[in-house]
C-alpha positions as CSV (number, residue, x, y, z in Angstrom):
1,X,0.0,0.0,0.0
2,X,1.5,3.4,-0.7
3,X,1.8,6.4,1.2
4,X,-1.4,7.9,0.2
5,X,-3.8,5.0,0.5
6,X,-1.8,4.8,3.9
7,X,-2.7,8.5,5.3
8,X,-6.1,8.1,4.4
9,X,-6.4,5.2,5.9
10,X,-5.1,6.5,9.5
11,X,-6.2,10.0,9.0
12,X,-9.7,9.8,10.9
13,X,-8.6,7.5,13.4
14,X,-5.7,10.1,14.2
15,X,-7.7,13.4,14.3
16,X,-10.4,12.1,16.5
17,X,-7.2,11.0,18.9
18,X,-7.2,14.6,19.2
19,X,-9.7,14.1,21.9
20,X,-7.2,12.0,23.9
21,X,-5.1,14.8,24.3
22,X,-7.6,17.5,25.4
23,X,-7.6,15.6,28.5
24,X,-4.0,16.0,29.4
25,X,-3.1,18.6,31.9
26,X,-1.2,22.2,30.7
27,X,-3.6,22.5,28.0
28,X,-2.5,26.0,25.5
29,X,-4.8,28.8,25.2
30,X,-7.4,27.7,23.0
31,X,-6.8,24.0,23.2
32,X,-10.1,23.2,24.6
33,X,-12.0,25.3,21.8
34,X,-10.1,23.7,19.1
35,X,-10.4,20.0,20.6
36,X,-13.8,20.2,21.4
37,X,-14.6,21.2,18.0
38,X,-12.3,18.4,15.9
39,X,-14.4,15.9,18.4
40,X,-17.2,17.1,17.0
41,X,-16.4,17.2,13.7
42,X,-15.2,12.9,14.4
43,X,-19.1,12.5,16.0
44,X,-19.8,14.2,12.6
45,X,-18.5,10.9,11.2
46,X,-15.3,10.4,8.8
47,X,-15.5,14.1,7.6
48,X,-19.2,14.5,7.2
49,X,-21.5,16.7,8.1
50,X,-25.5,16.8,7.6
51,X,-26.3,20.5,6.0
52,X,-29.2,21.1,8.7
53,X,-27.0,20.1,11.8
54,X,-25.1,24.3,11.8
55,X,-22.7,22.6,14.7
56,X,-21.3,19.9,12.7
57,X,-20.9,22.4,9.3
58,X,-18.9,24.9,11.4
59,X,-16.7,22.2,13.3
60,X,-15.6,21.4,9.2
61,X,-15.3,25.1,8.1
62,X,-12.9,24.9,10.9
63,X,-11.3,22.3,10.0
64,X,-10.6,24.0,6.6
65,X,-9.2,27.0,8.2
66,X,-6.8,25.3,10.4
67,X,-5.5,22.2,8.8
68,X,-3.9,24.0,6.5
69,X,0.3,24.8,5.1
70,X,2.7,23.8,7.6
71,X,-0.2,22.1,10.1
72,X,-1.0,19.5,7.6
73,X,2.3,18.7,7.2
74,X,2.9,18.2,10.9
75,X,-0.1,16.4,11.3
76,X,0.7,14.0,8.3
77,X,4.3,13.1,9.1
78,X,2.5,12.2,12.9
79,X,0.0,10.3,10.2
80,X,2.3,8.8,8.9
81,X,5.3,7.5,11.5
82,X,1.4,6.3,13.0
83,X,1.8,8.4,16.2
84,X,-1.5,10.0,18.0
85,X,0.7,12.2,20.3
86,X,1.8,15.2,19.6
87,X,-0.9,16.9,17.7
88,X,-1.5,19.7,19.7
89,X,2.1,20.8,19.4
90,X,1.6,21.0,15.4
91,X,-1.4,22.9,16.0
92,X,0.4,24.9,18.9
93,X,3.2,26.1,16.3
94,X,1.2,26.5,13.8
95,X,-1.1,29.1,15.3
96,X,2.1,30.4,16.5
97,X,3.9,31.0,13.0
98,X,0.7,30.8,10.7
99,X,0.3,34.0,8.4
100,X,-2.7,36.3,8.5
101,X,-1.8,38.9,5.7
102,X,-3.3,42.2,5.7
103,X,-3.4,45.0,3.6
104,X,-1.5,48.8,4.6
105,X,-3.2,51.2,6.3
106,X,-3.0,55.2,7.3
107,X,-4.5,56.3,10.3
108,X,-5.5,59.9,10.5
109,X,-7.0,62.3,12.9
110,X,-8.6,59.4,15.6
111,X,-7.7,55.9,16.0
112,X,-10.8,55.0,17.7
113,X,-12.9,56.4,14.2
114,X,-10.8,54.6,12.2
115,X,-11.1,51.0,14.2
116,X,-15.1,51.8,14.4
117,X,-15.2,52.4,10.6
118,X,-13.7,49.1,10.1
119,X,-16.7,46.7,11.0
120,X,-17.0,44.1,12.9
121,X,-15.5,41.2,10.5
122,X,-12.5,43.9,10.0
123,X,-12.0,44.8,13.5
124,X,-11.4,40.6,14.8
125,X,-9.1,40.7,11.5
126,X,-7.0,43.5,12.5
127,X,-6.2,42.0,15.9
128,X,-5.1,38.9,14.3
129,X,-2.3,40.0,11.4
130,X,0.4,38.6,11.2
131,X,1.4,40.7,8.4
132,X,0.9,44.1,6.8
133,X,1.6,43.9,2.9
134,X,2.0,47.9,2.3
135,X,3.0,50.7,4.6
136,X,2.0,51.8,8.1
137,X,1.2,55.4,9.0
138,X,-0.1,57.0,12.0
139,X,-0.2,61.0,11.4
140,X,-1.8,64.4,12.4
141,X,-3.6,62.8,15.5
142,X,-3.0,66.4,17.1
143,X,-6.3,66.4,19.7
144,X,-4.5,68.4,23.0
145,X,-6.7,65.0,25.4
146,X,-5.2,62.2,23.7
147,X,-3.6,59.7,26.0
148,X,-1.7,56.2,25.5
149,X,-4.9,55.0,26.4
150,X,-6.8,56.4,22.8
151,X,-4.6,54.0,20.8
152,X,-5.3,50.7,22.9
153,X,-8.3,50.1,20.3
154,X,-5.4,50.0,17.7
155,X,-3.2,47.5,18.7
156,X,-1.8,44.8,16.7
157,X,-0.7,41.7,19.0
158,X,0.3,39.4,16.5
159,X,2.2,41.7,13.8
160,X,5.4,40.5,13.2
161,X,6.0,42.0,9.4
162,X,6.0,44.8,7.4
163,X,7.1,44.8,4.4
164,X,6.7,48.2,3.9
165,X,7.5,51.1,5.7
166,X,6.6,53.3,9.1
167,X,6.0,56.9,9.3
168,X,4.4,58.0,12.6
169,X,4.1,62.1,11.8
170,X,2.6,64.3,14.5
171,X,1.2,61.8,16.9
172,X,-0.5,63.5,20.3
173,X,-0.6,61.3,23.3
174,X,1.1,57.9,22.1
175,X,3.9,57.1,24.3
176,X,5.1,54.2,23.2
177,X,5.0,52.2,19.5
178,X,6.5,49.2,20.9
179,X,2.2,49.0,22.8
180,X,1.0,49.5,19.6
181,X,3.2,46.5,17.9
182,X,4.3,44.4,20.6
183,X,5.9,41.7,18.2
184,X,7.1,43.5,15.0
185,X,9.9,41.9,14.3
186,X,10.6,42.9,10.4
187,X,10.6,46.5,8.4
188,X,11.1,45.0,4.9
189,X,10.8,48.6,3.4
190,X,9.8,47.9,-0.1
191,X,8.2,51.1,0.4
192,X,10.0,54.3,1.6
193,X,9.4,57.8,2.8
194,X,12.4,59.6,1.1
195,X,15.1,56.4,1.3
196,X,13.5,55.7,5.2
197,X,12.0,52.9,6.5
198,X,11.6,54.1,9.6
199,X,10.5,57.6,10.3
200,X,9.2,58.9,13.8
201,X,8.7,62.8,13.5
202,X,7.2,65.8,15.8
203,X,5.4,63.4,17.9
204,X,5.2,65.4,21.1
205,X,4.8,62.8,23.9
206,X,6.6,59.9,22.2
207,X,8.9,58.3,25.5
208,X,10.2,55.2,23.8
209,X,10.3,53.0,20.5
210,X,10.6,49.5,22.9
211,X,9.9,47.6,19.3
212,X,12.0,45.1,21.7
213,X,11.5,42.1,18.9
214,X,12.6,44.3,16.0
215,X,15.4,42.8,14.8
216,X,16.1,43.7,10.7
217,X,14.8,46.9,8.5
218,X,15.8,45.0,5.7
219,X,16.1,48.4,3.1
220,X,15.8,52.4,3.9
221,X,17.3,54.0,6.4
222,X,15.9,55.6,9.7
223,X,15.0,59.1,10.8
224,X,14.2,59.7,13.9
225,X,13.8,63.8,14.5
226,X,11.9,66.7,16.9
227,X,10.5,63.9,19.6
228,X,10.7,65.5,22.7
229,X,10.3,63.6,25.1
230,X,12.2,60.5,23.3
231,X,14.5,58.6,25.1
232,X,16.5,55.1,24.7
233,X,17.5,56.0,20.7
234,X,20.9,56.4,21.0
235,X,20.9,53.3,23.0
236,X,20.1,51.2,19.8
237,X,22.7,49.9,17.2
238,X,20.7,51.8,14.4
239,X,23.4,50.1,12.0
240,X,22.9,46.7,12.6
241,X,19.0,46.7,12.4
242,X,19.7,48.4,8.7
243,X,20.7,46.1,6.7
244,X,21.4,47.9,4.0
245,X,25.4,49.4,3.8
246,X,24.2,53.1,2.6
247,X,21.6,53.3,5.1
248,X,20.9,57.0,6.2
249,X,20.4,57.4,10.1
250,X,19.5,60.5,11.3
251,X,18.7,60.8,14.9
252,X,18.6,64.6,16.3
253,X,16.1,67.2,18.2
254,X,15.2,64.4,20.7
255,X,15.6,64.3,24.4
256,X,18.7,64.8,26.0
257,X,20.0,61.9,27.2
258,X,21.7,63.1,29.7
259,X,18.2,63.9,31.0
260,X,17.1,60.1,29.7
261,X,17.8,57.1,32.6
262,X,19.1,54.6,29.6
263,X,20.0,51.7,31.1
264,X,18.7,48.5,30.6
265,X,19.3,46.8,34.1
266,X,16.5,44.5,33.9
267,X,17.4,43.1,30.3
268,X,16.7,39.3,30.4
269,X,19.0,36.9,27.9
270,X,21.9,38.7,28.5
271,X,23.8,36.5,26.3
272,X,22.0,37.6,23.3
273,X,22.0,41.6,24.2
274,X,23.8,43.6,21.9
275,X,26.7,45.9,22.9
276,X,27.6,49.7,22.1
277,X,29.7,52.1,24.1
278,X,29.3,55.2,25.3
279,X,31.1,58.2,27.3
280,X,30.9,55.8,30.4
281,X,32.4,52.4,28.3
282,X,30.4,49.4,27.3
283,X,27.0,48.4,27.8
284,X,24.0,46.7,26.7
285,X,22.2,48.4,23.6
286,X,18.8,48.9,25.0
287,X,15.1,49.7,24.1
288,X,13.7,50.6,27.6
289,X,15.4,49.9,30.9
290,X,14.2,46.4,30.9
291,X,14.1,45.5,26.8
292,X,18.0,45.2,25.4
293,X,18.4,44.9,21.4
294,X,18.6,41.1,20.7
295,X,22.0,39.6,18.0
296,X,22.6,36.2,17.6
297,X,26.3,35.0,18.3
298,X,26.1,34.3,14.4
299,X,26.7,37.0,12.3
300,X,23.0,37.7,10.3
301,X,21.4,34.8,11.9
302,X,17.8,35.2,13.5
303,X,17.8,34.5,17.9
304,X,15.4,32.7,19.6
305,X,15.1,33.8,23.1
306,X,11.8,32.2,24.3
307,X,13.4,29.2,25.3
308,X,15.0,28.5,28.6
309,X,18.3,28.6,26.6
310,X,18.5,31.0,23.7
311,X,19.7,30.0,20.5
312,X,20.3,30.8,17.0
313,X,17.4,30.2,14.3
314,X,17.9,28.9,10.7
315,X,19.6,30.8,8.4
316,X,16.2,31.1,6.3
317,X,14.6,32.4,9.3
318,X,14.3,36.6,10.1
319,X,12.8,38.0,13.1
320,X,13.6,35.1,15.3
321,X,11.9,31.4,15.3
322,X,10.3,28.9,17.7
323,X,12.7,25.7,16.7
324,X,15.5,25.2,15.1
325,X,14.1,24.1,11.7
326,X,12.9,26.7,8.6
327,X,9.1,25.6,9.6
328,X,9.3,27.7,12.8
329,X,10.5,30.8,11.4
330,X,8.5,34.2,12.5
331,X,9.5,35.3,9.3
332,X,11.4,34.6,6.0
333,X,14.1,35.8,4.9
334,X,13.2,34.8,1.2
335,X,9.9,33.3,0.7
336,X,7.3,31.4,2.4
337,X,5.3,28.6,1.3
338,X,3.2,26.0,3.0
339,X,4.4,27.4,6.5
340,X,8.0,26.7,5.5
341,X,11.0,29.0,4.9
342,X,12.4,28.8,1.2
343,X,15.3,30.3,-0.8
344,X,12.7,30.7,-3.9
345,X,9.8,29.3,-4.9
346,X,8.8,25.9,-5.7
347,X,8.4,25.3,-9.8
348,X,4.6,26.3,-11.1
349,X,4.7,29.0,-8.2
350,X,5.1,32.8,-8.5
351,X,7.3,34.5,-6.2
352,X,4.8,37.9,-4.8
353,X,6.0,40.7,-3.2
354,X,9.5,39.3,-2.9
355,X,8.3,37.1,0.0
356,X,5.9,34.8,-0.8
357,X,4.7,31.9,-3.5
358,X,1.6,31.8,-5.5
359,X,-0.1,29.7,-8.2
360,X,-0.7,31.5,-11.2
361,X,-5.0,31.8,-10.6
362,X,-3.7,33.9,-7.3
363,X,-1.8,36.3,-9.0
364,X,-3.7,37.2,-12.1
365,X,-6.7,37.9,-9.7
366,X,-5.3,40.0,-7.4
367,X,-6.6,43.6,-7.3
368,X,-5.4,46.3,-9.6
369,X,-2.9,49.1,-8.3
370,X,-2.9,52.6,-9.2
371,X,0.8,54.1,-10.3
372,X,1.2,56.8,-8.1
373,X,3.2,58.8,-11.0
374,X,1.5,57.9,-14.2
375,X,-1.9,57.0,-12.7
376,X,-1.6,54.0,-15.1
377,X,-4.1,51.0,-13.7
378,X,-1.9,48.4,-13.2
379,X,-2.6,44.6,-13.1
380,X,-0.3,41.9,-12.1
381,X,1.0,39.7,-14.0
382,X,2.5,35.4,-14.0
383,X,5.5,35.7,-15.7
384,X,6.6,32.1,-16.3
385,X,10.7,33.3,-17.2
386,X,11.3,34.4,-13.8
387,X,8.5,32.6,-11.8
388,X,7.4,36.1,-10.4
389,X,4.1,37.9,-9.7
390,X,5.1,41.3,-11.3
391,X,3.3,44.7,-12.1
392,X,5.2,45.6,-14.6
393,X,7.2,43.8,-16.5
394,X,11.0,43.2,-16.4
395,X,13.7,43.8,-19.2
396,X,13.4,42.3,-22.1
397,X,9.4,41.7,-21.9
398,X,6.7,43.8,-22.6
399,X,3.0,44.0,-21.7
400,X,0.9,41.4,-24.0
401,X,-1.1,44.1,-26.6
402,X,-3.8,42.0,-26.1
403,X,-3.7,41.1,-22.0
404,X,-2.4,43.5,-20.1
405,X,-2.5,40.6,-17.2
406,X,0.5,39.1,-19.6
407,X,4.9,39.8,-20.2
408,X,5.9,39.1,-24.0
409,X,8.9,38.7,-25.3
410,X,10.0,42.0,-27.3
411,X,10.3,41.2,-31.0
412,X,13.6,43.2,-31.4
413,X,14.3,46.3,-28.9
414,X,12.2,46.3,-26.0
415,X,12.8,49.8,-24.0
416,X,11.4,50.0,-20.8
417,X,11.1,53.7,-19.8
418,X,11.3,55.0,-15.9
419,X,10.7,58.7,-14.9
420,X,13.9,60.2,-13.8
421,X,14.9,61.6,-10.2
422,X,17.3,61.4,-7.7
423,X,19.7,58.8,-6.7
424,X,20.9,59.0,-3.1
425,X,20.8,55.1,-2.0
426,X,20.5,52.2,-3.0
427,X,16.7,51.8,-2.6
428,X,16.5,54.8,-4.9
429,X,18.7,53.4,-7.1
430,X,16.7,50.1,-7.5
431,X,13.8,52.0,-8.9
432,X,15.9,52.3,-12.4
433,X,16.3,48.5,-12.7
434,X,15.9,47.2,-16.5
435,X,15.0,51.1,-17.1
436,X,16.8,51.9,-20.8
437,X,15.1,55.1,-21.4
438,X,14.7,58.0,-18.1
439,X,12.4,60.2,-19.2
440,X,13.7,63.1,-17.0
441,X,16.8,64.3,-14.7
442,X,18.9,61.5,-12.8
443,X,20.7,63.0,-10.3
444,X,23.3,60.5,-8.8
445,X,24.6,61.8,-5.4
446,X,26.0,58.7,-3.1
447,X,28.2,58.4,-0.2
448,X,29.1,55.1,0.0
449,X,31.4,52.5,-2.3
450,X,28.3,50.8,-3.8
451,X,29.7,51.0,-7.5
452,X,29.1,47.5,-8.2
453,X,25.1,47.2,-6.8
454,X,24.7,51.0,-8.8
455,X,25.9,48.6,-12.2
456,X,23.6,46.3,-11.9
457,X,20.6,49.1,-11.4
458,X,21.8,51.8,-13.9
459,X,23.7,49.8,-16.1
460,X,20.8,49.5,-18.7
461,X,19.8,52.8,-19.0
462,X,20.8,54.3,-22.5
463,X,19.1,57.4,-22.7
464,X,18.4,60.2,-20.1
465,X,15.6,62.9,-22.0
466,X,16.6,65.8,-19.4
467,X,20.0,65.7,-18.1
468,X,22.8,63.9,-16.0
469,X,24.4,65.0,-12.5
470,X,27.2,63.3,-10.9
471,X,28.4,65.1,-7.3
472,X,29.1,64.5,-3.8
473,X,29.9,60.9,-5.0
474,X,33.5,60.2,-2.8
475,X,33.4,56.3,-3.7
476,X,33.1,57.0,-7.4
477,X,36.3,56.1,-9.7
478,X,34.6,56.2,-12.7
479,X,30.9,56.5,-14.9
480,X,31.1,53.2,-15.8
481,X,28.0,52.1,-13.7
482,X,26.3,53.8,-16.7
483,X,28.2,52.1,-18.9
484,X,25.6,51.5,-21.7
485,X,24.4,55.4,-21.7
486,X,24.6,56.7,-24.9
487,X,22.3,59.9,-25.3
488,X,21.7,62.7,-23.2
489,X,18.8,64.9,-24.7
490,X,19.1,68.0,-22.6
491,X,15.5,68.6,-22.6
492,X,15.9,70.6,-19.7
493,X,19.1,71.6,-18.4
494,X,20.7,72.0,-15.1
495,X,20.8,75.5,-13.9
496,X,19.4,76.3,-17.3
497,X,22.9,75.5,-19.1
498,X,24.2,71.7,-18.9
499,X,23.6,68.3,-19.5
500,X,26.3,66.7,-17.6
501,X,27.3,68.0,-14.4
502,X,30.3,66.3,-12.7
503,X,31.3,68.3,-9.3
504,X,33.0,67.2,-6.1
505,X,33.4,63.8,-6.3
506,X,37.1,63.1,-4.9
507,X,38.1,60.0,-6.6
508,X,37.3,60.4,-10.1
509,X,39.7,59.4,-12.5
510,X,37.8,58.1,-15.5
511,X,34.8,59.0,-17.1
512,X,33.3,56.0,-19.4
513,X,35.5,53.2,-21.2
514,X,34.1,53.4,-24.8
515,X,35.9,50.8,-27.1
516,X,37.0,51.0,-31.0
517,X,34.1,51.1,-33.1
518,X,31.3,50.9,-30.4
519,X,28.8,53.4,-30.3
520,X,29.6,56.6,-28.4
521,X,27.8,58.6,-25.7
522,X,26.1,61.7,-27.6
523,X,24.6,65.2,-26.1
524,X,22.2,66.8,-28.4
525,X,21.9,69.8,-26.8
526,X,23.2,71.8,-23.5
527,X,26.6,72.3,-21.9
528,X,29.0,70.0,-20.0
529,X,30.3,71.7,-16.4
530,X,33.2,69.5,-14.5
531,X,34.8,71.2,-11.2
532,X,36.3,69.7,-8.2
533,X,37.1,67.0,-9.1
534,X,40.9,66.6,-8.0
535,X,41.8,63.4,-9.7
536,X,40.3,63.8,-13.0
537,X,42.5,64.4,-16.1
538,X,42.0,67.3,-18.2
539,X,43.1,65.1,-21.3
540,X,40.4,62.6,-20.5
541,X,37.5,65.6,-20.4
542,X,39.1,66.7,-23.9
543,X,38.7,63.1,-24.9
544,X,34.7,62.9,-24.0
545,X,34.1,66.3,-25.6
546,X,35.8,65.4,-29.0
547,X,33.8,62.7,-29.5
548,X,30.6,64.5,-30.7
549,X,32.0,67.8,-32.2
550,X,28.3,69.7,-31.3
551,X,29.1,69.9,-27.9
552,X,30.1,73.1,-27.0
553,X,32.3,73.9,-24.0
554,X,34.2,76.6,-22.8
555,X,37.2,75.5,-20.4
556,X,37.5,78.3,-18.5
557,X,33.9,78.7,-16.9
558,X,32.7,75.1,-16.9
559,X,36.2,73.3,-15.4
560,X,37.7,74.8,-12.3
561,X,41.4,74.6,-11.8
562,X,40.7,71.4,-9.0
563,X,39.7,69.3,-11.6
564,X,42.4,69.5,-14.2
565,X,44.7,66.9,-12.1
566,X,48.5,67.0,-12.0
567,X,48.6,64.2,-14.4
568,X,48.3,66.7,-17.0
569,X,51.1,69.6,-16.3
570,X,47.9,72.1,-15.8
571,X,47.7,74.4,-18.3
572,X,45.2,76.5,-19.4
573,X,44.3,74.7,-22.8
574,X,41.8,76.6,-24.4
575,X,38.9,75.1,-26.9
């Protein structure tokens, strides 16, 4: 007899054993609710029900709820090894990991309004996500009587993901975010507020963060500004919770903390408390005085810290685990299917949101989403190549003529065109992906050495309508991250006169590495400005000038003396 014959075979007789077990003592929260009602669905007999007896029809509907992903699983390797114990720790960790997604939301003006104008049906929902596709905002509550006490109606126990981002903007009376979101444990930040994932500003009676189970914002930085009353963040490693290496932190205008008691000398799990120092040495990194910021021993790795002894979770897992396995992961760090932890997405499923699989009747029906810049409707779309649930499609395809809920193959060139703006991390960066044609300015400012990541985001882009502005860029020893540009329309200039601007940038030595008969770069109209930039050679600006003999530029008001460097002798070559 095979396996299958064999679980069905031991199935019933298993779940009814379910009973067996709601007599044994320490019974979890809910176990008697649950037990009672798979013994009634057993009395229903062998998974049926009679459509006038209403008990026996809602034991089943909860049996479809529950038995579901990484339950069934549990249940049917128990099924299978022909064991009747146990059962109640499958359904245990499954309550305890099981996702309950949930859309963003933007709370405005009263929290209380906005949980009442939820409904019922909505209301039981909210309290039970798990996890908040979108972005979270809480802003311009500004009522002079709001207390900690107005936002109790809003709280969200079981969050433990966003993959979004947080802005709380002029917030009266909240005290505390950690109350709000005792278990958030992931800032994905697929969305950002201006490159941040995390953003806390002018909220007048804000004390703490204490997101005590935060442990990754995964892209964007963090700006944390004019709280008042803030205390406990400067005692957080801001750094390590960004994972991103040109992360912007800004944390100013709060409390003093020399006014601020920020110690955490109540911190449980000292092993797993993360360290910073201070004017007075070492110490634990701290939300509140009795929360420390949790780090595994192993560099990246997830912590669990329920357990008598803490431990380190599986590499798959983010946000800390129950187990050691990728099934009791809070969160993934890739995707998530069937309650377990993946590196991608098992063949026939589409990868959504960068976190999660689908079949392909899932994605094509999911709700349409407004582009915020175009105002273009856009539907999602299977795209088979890349097993992805996708918007818009990536390089190389284009939307089907004919169903705009399909990617083609371009027959030829297939341009993808992005609007332009500015470039200041890596998240911003991202946006230009696959873009060939930027209809509009790119303005590339970056601090950090990123050179290769800004390749493999600008490195497709051929044409820029408006113009091109490299500056403040330290890192930067070259162009070639745009290395297949090859017109810049000047459209509109910069400061009315240029269409590449190339200013401060320390290390630049080289502009772009054109090759013998390849096609050059090309500037149909505008000007070209280059100054302060001590390591560039004069000989190699001469070089990118003469290769289109329109351009027009005249040496001695568009290049300062700093960036004509020594290499060349410095002399005052004119055009």
């Amino acid at each position: 007899m095979n396996r299958s014959n064999v679980l069905a075979k031991r199935r019933r007789s298993l779940y009814c054993s379910v009973r067996d077990e709601q007599r044994r003592p320490r019974r979890a929260a809910g176990q008697t609710v649950l037990s009672t009602t798979l013994s009634d669905l057993c009395r229903a007999g062998a998974m049926r029900t009679a459509s006038a007896d209403r008990r026996h029809l809602m034991a089943l509907l909860v049996y479809l709820v529950l038995f579901t992903n990484n339950t069934t699983r549990c249940l049917e390797e128990l099924i299978w090894e022909g064991r009747k114990n146990g059962i109640m720790e499958c359904l245990r960790t499954s309550f305890r990991t099981a996702e309950i997604v949930c859309g963003g939301f933007d709370i405005r003006n009263s929290p209380k309004r906005f949980i009442e104008n939820l409904g019922p049906r909505a209301r039981l929902q909210w309290r039970r996500c798990t996890v908040i596709e979108g972005d979270v905002r809480l802003i311009l509550m500004t009522r002079d009587n709001m207390t900690q006490e107005d936002f109790n109606v809003a709280i969200m126990p079981n969050l433990r993901e966003i993959t979004g981002s947080v802005l709380v903007f002029q917030v009266v009376g909240l005290e505390s975010l950690g109350a709000l979101f005792p278990n958030l444990r992931i800032i994905r930040g697929n969305g950002l507020v201006y490159n941040y994932a995390l953003v806390l500003f002018q909220n007048p009676n804000l004390r703490e963060i204490n997101l005590a189970n935060l442990t990754e914002i995964s892209k964007g930085g963090v700006r944390i500004v004019n709280n008042g009353e803030l205390c406990y963040v400067n005692t957080i490693l801001w750094s390590q919770l960004c994972r991103e290496e040109d992360a912007h932190i800004v944390i100013e205008g709060n409390r003093d903390p020399m006014l601020c008691s920020e110690k955490c000398t109540d911190a449980t799990n000292d092993a797993f408390c993360a360290q910073h120092t201070n004017s007075e040495g070492p110490s634990k990194a701290c939300w509140n005085g009795e929360n420390c910021q949790l780090e595994c021993s192993e560099k990246n790795l997830a912590c669990n810290t329920t357990m008598e002894t803490p431990f380190c979770c599986h590499r798959r897992c983010v946000g800390g685990c129950i187990g050691p396995t990728d099934r009791d992961c809070y969160a993934c760090r890739e995707v998530i299917y069937q309650g377990q932890c993946l590196d991608k997405c098992p063949k026939g499923l589409y990868e959504l949101g960068h976190r999660r699989c689908i079949n392909q009747e899932e994605c094509i029906s999911r709700h349409p989403v407004k582009d915020e810049v175009t105002g273009d409707i856009l539907r999602y779309k299977a795209l088979d190549a890349e097993g992805s649930c996708v918007l818009k499609c990536p390089t190389g395809y284009e939307e089907d003529p004919n169903d705009d809920r399909k990617c083609v193959l371009c027959q030829g060139v297939c341009l993808k065109k992005c609007f332009g703006g500015d470039v200041r991390s890596l998240a911003e960066a991202a946006q230009f992906k696959g873009c060939n044609i930027v209809l509009g300015p790119l303005d590339i400012m970056m601090q950090r050495n990123v050179a290769g990541k800004l390749e493999e985001y600008l490195g497709d882009i051929r044409e820029i309508t408006h113009y091109l502005k490299v500056s403040f860029s330290p890192s930067f020893v070259s162009l070639n991250m745009l290395k297949n540009l090859r017109i810049i329309r000047g459209q509109e200039l910069w400061n009315d006169k240029y269409a590449l601007s190339v200013f401060e940038n320390e290390h630049l030595s080289k502009l772009w590495n054109f090759t013998a008969g390849e096609e050059k770069l090309h500037i149909e109209n505008g000007k070209l400005q280059f100054h302060n930039n001590p390591n560039l050679c004069y000989r190699t600006i001469v070089e990118l000038v003469e290769i289109a003999k329109s351009w027009k530029l005249k040496l001695n008001d568009d290049l300062s003396d700093r960036t004509r460097s020594f290499c060349d002798g410095i002399h005052s070559t004119q055009a």
